[in-house]
VMD Tcl script that builds the backbone (N, CA, C; Angstrom):
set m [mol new atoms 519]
animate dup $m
set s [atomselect $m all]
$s set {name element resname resid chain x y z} {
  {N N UNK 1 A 125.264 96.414 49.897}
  {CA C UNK 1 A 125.338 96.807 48.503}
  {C C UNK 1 A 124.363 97.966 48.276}
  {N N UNK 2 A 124.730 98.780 47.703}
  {CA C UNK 2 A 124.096 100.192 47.834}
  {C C UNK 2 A 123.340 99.905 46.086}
  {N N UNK 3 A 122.010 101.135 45.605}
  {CA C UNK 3 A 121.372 101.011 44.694}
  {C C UNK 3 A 121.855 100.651 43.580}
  {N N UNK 4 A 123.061 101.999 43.184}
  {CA C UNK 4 A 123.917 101.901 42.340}
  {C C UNK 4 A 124.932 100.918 42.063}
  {N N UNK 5 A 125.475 100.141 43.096}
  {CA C UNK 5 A 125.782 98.826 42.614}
  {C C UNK 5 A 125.562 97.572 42.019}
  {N N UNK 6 A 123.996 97.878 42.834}
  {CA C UNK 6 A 123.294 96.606 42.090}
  {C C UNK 6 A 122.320 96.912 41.099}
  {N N UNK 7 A 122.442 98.272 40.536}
  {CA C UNK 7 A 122.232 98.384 38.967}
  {C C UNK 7 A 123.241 97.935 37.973}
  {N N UNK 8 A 124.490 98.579 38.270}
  {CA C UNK 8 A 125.537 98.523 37.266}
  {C C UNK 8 A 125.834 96.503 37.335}
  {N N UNK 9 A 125.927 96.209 38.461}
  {CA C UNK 9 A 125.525 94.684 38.373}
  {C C UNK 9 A 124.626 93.836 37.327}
  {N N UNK 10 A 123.745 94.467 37.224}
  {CA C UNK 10 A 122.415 94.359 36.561}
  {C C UNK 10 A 123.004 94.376 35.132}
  {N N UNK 11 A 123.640 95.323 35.113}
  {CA C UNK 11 A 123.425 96.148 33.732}
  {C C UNK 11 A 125.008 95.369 33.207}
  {N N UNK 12 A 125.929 94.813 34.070}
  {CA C UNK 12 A 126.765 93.988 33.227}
  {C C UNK 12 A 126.058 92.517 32.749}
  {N N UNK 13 A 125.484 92.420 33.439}
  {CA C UNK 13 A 124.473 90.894 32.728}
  {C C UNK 13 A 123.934 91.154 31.304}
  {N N UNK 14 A 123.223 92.407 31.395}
  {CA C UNK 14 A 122.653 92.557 29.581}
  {C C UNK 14 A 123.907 93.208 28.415}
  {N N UNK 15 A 124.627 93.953 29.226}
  {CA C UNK 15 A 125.832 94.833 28.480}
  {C C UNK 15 A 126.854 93.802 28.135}
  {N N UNK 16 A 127.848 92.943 29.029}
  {CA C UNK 16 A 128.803 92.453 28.907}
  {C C UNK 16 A 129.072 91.677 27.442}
  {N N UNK 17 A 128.053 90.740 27.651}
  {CA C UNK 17 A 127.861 90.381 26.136}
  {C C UNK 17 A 128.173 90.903 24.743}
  {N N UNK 18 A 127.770 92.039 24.669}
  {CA C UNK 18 A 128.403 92.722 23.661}
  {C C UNK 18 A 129.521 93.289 23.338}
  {N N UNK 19 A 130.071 93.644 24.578}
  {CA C UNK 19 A 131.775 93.622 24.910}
  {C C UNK 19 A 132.587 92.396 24.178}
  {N N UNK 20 A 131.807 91.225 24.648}
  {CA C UNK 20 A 133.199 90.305 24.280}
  {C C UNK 20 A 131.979 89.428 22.717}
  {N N UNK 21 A 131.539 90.436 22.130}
  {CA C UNK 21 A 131.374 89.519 20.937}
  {C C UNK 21 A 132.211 89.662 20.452}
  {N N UNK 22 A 132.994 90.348 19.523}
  {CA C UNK 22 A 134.333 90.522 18.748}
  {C C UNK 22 A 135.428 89.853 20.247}
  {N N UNK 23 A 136.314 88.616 18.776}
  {CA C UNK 23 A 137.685 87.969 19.910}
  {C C UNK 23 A 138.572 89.085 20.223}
  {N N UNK 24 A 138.622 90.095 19.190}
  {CA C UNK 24 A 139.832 91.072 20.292}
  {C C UNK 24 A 139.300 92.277 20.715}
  {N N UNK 25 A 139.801 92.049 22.269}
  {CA C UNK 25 A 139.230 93.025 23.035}
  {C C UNK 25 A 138.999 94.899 23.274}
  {N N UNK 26 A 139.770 95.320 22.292}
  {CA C UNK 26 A 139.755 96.678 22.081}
  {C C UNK 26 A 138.411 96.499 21.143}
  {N N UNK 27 A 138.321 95.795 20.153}
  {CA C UNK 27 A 136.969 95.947 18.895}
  {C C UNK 27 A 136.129 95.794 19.902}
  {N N UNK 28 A 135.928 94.585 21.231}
  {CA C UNK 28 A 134.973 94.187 21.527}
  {C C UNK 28 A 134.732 95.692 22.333}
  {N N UNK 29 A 135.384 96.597 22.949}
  {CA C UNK 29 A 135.351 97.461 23.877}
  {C C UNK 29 A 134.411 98.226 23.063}
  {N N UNK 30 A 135.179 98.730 21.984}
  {CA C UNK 30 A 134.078 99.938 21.210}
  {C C UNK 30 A 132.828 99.158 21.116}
  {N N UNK 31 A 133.545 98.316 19.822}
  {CA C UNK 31 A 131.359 97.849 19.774}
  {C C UNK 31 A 130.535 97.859 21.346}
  {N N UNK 32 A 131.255 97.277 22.021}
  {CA C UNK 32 A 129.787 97.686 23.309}
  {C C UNK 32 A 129.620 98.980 23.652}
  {N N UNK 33 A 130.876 99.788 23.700}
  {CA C UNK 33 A 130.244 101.421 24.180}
  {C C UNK 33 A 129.808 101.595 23.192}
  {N N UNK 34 A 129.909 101.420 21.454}
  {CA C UNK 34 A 128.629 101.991 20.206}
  {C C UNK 34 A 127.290 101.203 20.592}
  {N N UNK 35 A 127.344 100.174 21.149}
  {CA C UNK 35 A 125.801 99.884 21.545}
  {C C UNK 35 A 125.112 100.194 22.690}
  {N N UNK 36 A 125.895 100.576 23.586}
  {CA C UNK 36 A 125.609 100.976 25.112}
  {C C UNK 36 A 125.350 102.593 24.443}
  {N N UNK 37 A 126.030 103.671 23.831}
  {CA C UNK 37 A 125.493 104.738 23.083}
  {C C UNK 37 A 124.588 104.790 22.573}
  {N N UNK 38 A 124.442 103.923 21.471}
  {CA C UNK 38 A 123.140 103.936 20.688}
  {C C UNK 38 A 121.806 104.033 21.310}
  {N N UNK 39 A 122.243 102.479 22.619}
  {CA C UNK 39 A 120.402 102.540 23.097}
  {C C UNK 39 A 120.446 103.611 24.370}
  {N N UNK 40 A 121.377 104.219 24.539}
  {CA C UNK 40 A 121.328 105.819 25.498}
  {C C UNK 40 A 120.651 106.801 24.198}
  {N N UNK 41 A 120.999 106.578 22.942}
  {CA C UNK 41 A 120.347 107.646 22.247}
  {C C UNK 41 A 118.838 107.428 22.028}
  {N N UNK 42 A 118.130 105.994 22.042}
  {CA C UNK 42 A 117.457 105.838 21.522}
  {C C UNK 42 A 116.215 105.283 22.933}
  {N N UNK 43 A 116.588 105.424 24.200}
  {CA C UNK 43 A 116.089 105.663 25.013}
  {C C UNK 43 A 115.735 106.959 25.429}
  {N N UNK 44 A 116.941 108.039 25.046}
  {CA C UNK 44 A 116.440 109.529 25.349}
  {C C UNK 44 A 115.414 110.124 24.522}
  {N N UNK 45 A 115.350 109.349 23.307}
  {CA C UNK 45 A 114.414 109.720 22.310}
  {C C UNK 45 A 112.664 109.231 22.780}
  {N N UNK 46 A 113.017 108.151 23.180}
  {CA C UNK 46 A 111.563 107.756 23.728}
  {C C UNK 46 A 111.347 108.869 25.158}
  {N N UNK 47 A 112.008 109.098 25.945}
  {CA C UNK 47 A 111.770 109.970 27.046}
  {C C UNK 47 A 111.654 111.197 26.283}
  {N N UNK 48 A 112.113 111.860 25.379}
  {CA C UNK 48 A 111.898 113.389 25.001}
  {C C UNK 48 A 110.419 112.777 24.120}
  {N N UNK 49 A 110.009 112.124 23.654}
  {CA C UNK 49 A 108.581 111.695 23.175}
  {C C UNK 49 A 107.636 111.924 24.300}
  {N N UNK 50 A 107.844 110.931 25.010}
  {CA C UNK 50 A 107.027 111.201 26.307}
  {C C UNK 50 A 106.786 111.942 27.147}
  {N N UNK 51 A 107.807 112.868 27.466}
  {CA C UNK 51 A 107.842 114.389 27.884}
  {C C UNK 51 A 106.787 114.820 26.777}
  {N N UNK 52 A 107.096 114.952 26.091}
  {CA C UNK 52 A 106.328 116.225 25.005}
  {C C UNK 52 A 104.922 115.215 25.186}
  {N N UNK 53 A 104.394 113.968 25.096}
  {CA C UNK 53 A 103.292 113.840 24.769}
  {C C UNK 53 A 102.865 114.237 26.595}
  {N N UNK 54 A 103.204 114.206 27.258}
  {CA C UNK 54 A 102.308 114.703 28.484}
  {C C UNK 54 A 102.498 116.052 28.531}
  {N N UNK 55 A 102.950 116.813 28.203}
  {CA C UNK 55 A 103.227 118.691 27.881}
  {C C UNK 55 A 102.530 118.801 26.763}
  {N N UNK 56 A 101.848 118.085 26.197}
  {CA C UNK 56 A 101.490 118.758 24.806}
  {C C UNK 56 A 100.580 119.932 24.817}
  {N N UNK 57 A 99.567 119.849 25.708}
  {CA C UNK 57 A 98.643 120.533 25.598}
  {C C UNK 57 A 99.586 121.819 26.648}
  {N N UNK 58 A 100.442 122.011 27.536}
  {CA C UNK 58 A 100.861 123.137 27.289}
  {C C UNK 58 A 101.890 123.796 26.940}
  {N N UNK 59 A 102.305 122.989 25.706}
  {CA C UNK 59 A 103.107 123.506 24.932}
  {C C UNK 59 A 102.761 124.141 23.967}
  {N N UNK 60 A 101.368 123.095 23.532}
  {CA C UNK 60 A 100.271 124.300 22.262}
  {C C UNK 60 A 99.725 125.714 23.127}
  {N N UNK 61 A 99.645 125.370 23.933}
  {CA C UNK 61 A 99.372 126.750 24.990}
  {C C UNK 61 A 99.774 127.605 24.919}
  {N N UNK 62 A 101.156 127.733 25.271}
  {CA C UNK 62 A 102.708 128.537 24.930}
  {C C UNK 62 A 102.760 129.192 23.485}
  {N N UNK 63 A 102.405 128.424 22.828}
  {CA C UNK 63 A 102.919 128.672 21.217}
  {C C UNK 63 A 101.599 129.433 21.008}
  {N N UNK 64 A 100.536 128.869 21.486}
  {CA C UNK 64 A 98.880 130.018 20.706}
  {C C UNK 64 A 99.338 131.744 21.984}
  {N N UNK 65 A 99.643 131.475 22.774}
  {CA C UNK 65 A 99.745 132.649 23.529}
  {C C UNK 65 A 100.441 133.183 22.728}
  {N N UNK 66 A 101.816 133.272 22.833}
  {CA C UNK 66 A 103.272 133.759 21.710}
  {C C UNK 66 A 102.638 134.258 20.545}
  {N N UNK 67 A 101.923 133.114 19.825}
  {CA C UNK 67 A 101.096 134.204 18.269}
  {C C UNK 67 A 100.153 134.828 18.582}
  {N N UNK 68 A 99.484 134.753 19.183}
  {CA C UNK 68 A 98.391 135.588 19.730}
  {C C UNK 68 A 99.021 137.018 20.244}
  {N N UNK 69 A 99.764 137.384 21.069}
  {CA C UNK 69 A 100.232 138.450 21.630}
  {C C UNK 69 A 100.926 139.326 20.096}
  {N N UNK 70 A 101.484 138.527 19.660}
  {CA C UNK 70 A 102.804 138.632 18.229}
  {C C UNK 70 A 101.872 139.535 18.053}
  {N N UNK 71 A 100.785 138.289 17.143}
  {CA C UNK 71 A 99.766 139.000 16.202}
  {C C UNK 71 A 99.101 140.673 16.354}
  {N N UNK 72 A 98.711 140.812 17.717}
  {CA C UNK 72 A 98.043 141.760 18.568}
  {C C UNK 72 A 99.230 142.790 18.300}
  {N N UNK 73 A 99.874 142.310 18.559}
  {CA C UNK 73 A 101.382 143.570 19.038}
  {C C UNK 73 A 101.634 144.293 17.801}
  {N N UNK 74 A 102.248 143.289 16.390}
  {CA C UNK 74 A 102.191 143.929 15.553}
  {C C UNK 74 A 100.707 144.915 15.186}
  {N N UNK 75 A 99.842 144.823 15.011}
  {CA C UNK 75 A 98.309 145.404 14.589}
  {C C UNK 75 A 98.066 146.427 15.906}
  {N N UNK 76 A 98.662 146.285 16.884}
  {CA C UNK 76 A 98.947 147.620 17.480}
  {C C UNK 76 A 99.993 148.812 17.122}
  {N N UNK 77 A 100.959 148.297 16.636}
  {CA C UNK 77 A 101.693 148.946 15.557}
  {C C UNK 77 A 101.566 149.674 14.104}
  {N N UNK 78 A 100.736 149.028 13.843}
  {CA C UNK 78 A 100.033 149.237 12.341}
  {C C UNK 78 A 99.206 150.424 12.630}
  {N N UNK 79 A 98.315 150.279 13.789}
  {CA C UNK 79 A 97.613 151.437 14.335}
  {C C UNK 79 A 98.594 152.517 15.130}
  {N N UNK 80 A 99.728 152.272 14.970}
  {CA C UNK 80 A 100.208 153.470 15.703}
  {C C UNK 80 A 99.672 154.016 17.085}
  {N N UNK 81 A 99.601 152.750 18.310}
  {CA C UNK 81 A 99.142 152.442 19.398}
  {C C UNK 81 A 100.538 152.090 19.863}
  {N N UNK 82 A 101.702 153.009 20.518}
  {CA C UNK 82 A 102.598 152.262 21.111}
  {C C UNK 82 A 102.707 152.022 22.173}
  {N N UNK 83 A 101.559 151.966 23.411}
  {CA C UNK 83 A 101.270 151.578 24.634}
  {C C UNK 83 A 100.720 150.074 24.478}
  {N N UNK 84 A 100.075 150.186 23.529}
  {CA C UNK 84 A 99.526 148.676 23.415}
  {C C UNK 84 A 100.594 148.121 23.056}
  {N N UNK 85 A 101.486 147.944 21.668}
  {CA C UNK 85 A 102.309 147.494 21.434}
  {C C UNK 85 A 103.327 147.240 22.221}
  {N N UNK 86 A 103.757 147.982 23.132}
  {CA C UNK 86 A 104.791 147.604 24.253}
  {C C UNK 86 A 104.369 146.395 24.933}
  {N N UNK 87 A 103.186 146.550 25.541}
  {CA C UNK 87 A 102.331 145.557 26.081}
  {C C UNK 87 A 102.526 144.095 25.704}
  {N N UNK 88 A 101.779 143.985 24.611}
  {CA C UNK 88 A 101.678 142.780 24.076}
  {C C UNK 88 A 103.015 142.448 23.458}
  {N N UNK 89 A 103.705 142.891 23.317}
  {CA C UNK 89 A 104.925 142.506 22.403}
  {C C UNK 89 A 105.664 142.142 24.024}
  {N N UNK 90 A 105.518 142.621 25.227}
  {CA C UNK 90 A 106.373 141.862 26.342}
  {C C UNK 90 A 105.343 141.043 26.256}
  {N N UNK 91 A 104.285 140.402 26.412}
  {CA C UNK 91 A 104.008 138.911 27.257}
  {C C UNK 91 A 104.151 138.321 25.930}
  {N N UNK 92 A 104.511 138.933 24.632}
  {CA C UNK 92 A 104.824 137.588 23.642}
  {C C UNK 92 A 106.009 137.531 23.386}
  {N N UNK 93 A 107.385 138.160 24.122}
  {CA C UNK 93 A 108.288 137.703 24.403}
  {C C UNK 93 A 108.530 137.248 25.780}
  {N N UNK 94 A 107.718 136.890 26.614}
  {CA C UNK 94 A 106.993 136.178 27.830}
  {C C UNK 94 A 106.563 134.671 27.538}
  {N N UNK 95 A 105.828 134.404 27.106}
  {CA C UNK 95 A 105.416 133.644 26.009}
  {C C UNK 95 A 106.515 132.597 25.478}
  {N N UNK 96 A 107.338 133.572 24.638}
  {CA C UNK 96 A 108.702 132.782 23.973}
  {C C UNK 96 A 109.392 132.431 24.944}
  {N N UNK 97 A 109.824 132.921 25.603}
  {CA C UNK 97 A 110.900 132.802 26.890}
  {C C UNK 97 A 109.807 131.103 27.828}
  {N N UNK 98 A 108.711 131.494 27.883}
  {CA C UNK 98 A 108.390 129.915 28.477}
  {C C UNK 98 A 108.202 128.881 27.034}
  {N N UNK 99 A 107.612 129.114 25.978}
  {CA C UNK 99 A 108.142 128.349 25.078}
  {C C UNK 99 A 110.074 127.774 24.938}
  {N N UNK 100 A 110.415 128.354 24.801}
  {CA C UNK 100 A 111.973 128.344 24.530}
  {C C UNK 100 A 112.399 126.890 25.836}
  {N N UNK 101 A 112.365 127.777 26.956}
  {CA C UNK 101 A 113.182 126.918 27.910}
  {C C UNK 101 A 111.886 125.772 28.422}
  {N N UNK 102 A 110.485 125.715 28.218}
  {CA C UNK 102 A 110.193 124.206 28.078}
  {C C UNK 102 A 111.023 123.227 26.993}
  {N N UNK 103 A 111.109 124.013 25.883}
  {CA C UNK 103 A 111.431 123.085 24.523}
  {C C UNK 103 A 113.246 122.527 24.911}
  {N N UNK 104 A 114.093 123.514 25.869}
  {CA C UNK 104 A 115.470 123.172 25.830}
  {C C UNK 104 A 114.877 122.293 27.384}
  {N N UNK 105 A 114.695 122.125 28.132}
  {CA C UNK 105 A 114.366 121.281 29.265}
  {C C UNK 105 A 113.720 120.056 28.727}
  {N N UNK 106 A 112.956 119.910 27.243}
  {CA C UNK 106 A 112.740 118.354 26.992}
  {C C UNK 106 A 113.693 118.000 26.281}
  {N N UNK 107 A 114.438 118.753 26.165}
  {CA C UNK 107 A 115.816 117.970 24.930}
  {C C UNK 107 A 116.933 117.762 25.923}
  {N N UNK 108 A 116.602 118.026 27.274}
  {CA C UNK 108 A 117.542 117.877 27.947}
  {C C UNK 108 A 117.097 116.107 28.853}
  {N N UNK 109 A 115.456 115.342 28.636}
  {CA C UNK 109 A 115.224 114.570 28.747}
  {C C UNK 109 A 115.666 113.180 28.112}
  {N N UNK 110 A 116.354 113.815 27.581}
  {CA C UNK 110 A 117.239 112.680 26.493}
  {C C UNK 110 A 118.694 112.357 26.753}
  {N N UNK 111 A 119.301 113.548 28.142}
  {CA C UNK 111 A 120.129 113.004 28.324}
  {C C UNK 111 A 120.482 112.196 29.541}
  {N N UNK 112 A 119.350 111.761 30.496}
  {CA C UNK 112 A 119.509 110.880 31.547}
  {C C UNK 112 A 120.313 109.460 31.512}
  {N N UNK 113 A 119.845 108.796 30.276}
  {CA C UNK 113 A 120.667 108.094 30.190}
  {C C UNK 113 A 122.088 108.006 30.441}
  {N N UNK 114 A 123.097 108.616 29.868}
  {CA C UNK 114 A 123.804 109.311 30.012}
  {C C UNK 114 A 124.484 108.923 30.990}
  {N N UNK 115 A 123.862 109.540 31.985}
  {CA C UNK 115 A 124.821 109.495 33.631}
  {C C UNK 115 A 125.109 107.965 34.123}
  {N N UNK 116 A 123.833 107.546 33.771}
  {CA C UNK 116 A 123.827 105.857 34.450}
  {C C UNK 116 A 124.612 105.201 33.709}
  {N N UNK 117 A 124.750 105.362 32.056}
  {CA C UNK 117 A 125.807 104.803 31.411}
  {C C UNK 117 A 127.461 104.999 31.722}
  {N N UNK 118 A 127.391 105.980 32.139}
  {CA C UNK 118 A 128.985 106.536 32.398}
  {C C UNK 118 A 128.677 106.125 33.468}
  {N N UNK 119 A 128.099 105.929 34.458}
  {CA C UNK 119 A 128.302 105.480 36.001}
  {C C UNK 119 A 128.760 103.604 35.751}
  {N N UNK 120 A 128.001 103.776 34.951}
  {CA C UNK 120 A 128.395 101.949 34.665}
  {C C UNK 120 A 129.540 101.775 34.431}
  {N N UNK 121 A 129.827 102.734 33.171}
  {CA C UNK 121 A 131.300 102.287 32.473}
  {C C UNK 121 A 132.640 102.618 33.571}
  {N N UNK 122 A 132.291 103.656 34.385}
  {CA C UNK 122 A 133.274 104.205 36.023}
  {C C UNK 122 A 133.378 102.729 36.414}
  {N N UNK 123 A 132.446 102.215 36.850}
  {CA C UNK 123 A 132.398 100.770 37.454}
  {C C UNK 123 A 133.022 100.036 37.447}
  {N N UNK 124 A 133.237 99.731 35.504}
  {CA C UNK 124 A 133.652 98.860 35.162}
  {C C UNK 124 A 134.659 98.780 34.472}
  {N N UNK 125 A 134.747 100.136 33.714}
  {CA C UNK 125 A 136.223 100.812 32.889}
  {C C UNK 125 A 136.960 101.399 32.890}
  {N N UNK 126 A 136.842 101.595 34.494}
  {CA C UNK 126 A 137.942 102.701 35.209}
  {C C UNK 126 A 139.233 102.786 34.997}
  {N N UNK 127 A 139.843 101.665 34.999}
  {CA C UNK 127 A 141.364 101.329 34.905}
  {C C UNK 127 A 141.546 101.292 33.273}
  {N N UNK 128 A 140.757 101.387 32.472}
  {CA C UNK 128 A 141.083 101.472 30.857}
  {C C UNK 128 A 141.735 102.334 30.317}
  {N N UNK 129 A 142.684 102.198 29.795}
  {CA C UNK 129 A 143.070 103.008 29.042}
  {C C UNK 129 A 143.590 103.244 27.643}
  {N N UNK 130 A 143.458 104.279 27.201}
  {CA C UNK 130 A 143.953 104.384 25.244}
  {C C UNK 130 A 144.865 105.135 25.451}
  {N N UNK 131 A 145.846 105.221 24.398}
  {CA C UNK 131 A 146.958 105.735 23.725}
  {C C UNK 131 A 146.806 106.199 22.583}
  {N N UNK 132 A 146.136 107.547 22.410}
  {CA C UNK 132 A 146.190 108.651 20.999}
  {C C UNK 132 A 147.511 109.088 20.257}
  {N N UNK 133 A 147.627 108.972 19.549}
  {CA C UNK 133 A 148.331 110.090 18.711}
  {C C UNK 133 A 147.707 111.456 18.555}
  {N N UNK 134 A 147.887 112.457 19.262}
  {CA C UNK 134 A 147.455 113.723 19.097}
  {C C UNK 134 A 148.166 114.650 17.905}
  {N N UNK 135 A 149.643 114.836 18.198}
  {CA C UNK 135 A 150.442 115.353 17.138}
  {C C UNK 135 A 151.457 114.020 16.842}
  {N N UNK 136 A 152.223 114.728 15.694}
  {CA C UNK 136 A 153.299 113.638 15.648}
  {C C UNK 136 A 154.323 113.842 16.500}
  {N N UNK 137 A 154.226 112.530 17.033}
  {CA C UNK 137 A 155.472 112.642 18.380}
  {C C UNK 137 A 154.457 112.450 19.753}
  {N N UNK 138 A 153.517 113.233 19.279}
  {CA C UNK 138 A 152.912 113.762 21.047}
  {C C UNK 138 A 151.426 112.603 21.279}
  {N N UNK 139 A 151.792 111.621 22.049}
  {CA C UNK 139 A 150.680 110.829 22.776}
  {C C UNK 139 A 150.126 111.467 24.061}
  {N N UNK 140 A 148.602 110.760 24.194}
  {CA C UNK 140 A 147.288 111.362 25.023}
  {C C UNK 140 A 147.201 109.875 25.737}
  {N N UNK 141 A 146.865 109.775 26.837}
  {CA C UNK 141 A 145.969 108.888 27.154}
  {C C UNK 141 A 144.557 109.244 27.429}
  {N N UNK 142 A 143.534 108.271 27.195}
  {CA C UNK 142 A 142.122 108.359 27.215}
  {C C UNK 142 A 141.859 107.385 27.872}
  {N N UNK 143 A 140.593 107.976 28.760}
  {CA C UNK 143 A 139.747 106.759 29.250}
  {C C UNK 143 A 138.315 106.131 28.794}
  {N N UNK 144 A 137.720 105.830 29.426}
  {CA C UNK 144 A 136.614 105.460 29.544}
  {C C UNK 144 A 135.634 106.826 28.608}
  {N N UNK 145 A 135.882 107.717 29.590}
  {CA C UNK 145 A 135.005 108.965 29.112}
  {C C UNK 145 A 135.388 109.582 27.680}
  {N N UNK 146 A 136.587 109.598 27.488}
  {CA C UNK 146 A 136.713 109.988 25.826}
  {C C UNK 146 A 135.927 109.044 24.969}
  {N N UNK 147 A 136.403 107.683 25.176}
  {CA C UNK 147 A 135.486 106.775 24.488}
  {C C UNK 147 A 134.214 107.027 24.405}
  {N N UNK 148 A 133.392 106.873 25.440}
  {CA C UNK 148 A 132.258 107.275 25.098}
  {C C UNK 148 A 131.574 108.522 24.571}
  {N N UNK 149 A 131.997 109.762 24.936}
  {CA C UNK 149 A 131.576 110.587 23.663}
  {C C UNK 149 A 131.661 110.589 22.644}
  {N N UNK 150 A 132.911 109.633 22.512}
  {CA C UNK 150 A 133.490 109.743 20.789}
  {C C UNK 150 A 132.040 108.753 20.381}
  {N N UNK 151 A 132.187 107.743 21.367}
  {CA C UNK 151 A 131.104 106.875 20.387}
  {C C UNK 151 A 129.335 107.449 20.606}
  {N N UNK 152 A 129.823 108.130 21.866}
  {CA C UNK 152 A 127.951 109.053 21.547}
  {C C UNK 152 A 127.794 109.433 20.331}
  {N N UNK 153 A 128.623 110.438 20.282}
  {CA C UNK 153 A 128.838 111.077 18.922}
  {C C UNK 153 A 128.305 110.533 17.704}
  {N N UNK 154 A 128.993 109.325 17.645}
  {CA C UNK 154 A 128.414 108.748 16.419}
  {C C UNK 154 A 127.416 108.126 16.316}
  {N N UNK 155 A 126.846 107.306 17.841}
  {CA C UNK 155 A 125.589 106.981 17.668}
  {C C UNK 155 A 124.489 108.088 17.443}
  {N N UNK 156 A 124.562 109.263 17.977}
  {CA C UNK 156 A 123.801 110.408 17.496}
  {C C UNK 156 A 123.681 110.995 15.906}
  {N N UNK 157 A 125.134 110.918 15.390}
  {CA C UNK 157 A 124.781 110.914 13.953}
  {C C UNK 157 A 124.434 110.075 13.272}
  {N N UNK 158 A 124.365 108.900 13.601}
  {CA C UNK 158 A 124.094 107.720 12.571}
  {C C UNK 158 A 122.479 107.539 12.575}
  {N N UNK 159 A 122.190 107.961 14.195}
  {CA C UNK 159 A 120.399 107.701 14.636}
  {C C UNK 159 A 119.902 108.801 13.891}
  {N N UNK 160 A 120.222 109.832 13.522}
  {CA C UNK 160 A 119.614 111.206 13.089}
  {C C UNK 160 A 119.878 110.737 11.452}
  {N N UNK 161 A 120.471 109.490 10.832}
  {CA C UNK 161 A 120.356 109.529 9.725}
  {C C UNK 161 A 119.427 108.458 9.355}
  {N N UNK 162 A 119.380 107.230 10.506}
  {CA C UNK 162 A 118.464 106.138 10.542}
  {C C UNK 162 A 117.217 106.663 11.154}
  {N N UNK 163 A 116.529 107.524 11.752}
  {CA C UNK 163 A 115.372 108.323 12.833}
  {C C UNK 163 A 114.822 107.330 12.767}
  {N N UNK 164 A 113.737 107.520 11.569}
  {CA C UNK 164 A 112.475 106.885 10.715}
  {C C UNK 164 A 112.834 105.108 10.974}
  {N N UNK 165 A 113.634 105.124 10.845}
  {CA C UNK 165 A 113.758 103.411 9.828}
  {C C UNK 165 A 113.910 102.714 11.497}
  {N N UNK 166 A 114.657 103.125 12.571}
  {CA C UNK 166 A 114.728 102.782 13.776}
  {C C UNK 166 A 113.598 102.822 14.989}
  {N N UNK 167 A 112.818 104.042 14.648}
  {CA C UNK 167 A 111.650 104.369 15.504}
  {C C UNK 167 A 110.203 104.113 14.827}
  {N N UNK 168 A 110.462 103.814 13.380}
  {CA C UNK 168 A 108.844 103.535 12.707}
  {C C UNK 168 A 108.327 104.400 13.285}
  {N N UNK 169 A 109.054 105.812 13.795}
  {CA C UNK 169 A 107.760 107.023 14.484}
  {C C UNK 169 A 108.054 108.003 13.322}
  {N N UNK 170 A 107.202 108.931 13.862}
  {CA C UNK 170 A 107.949 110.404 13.463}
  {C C UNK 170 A 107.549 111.173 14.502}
  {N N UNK 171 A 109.052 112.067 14.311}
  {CA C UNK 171 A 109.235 113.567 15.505}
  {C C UNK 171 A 107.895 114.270 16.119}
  {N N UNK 172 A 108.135 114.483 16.763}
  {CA C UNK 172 A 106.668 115.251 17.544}
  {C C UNK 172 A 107.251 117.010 17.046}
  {N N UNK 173 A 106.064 117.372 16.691}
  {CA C UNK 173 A 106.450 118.693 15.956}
  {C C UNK 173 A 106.201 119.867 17.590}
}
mol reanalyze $m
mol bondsrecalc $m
mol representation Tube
mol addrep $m
């Protein structure tokens, strides 16, 4: 039995349950991928927390460099210094550019979950399938994976309307 088996093993012991609370089995299907979503959203949220609280100090780093150069660059401008201003205005778009893609690399810490969830649901929901109405007349089948974005989806909007009331935190600025 290889790692990944005997996670998703694992992970039908705490998951399954919620599958078959509702008696019919399509309700029971969603409600568990909206709860198997939810705590993927609300696990990535604690990992993009924790990222940022061990980066903090150089992320304030990033951001005092960036105004610092800004600041300089413009007031080299003001003086009608455009050697300086070239200068400083590249390492404070230097600056931004490592600000920027730290800040999109911790929002990308939120989506690990993610994989292991869809690796689970492969596991276990492979053979599932839905029947859409796309147009009138014209049916889709869906699997596993439509489902779950659809229901990411909503666990992401519903958490971004609950944040506060679910995390008793607030956002790391």
């Amino acid at each position: 039995m290889d790692l990944f088996t005997f996670l998703y093993m694992q992970m039908d012991k705490v998951l399954m349950p919620f599958y078959r609370l509702p008696d019919h089995s399509v309700a029971g299907y969603f409600s568990g991928t909206f709860i198997l979503c939810l705590a993927c959203v609300i696990i990535g949220e604690y990992s993009i927390s924790a990222a940022f609280r061990i980066n903090r100090k150089k992320i304030a780093g990033d951001n005092e460099e960036m105004a610092r150069f800004h600041d300089l660059s413009i007031k080299a401008l003001k003086a009608g210094n455009k050697a300086a201003y070239k200068a400083c205005n590249s390492r404070a778009n230097d600056a931004f550019g490592k600000s920027f893609f730290t800040r999109i690399s911790l929002s990308a810490a939120s989506l690990w979950p993610l994989f292991i969830a869809l690796g689970w649901m492969q596991y276990r929901f492979s053979g599932v399938r839905f029947s859409l109405l796309l147009l009138p007349g014209k049916w889709i089948t869906v699997g596993y994976m439509f489902t779950f974005v659809l229901c990411y989806i909503t666990a992401r909007v519903l958490f971004a309307k609950f944040r506060k009331t679910i995390l008793l935190s607030r956002r790391p600025s």
